[in-house]
C-alpha positions as a Markdown table, in Angstrom:
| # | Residue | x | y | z |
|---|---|---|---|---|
| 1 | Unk | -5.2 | 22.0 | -11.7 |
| 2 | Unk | -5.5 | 19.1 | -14.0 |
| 3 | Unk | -9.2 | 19.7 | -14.0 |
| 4 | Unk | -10.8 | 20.8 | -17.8 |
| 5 | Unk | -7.1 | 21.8 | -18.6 |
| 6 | Unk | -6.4 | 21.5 | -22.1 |
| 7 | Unk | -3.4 | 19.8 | -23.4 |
| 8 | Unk | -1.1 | 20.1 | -26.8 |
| 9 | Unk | 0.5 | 17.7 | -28.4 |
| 10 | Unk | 3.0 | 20.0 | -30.2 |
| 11 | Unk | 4.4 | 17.3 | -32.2 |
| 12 | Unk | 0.9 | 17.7 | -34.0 |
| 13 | Unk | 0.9 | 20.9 | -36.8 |
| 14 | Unk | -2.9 | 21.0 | -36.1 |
| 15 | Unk | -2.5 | 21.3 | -32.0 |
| 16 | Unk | 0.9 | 23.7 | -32.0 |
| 17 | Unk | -1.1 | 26.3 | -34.5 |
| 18 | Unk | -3.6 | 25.9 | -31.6 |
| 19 | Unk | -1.4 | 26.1 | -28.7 |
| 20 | Unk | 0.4 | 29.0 | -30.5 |
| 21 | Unk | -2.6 | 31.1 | -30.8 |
| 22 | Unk | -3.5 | 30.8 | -27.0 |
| 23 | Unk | 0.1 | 32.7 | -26.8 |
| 24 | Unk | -0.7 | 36.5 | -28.2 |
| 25 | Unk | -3.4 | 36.3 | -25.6 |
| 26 | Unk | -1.7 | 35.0 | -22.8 |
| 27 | Unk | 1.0 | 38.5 | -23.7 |
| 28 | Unk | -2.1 | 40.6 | -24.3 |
| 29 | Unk | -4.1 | 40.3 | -20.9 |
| 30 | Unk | -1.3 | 38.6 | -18.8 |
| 31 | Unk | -0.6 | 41.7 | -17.0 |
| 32 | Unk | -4.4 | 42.5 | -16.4 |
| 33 | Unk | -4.9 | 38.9 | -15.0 |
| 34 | Unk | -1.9 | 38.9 | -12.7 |
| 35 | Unk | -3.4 | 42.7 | -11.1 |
| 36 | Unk | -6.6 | 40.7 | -10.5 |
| 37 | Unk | -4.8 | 38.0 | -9.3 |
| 38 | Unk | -2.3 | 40.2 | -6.8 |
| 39 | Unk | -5.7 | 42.0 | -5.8 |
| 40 | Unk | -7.6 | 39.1 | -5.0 |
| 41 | Unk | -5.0 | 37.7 | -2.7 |
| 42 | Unk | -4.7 | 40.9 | -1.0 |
| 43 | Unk | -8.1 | 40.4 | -0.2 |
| 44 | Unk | -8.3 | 36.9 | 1.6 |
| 45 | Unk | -6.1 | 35.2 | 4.0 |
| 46 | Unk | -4.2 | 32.4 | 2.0 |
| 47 | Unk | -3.3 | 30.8 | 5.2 |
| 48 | Unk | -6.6 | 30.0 | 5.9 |
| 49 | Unk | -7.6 | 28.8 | 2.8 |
| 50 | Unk | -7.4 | 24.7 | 2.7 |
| 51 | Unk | -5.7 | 22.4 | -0.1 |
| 52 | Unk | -6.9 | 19.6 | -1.9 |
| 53 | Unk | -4.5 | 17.3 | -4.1 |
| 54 | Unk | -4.8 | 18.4 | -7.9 |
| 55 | Unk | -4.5 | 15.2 | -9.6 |
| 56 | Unk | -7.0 | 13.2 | -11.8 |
| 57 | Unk | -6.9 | 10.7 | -9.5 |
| 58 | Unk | -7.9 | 12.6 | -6.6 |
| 59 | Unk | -10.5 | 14.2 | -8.6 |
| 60 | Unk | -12.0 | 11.0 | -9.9 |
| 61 | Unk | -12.0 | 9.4 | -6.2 |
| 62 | Unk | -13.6 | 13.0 | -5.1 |
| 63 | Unk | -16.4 | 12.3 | -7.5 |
| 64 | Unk | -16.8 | 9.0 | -6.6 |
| 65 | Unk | -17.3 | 9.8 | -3.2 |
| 66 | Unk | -20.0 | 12.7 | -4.2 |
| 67 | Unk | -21.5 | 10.1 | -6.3 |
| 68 | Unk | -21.8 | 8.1 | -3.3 |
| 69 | Unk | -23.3 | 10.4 | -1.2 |
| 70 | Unk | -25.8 | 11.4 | -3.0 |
| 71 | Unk | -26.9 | 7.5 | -3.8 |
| 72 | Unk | -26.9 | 7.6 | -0.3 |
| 73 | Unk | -29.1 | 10.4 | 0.2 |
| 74 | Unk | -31.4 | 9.4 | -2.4 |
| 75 | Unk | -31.8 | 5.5 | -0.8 |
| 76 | Unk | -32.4 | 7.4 | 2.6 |
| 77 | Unk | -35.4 | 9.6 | 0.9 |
| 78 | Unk | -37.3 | 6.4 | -0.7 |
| 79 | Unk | -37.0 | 4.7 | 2.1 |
């Protein structure tokens, strides 16, 4: 879940005050969000849900392919 995640470098006063804020409320509405969460899964069947790698990699060859597609959609409507 690389995707728009945001990262701290704590080493940095500027970005730990920032990653420490996130953390009162993470403890706040952490218990709310995991009841959603346990609900939700209730809900579907994880086995038939499918994976996809995570990775930036993956995620920039995913759009690359979508990126293609499309080009090729577009080429196939002009001509």
């Amino acid at each position: 879940m690389e995707r728009n995640v945001r990262h701290y470098d704590i080493g940095d006063p500027h970005q730990a005050l920032q990653f420490v804020s996130i953390l009162p409320r993470l403890a706040r509405h952490g218990h709310s969000l995991r009841r959603l969460l346990e609900k939700q899964l209730a809900i579907i069947d994880v086995n038939k849900l499918t994976s996809k790698p995570w990775s930036k990699l993956s995620q920039r060859q995913e759009d690359e392919r979508l990126v293609a597609a499309k080009r090729t959609e577009l080429e196939q409507a002009v001509a």
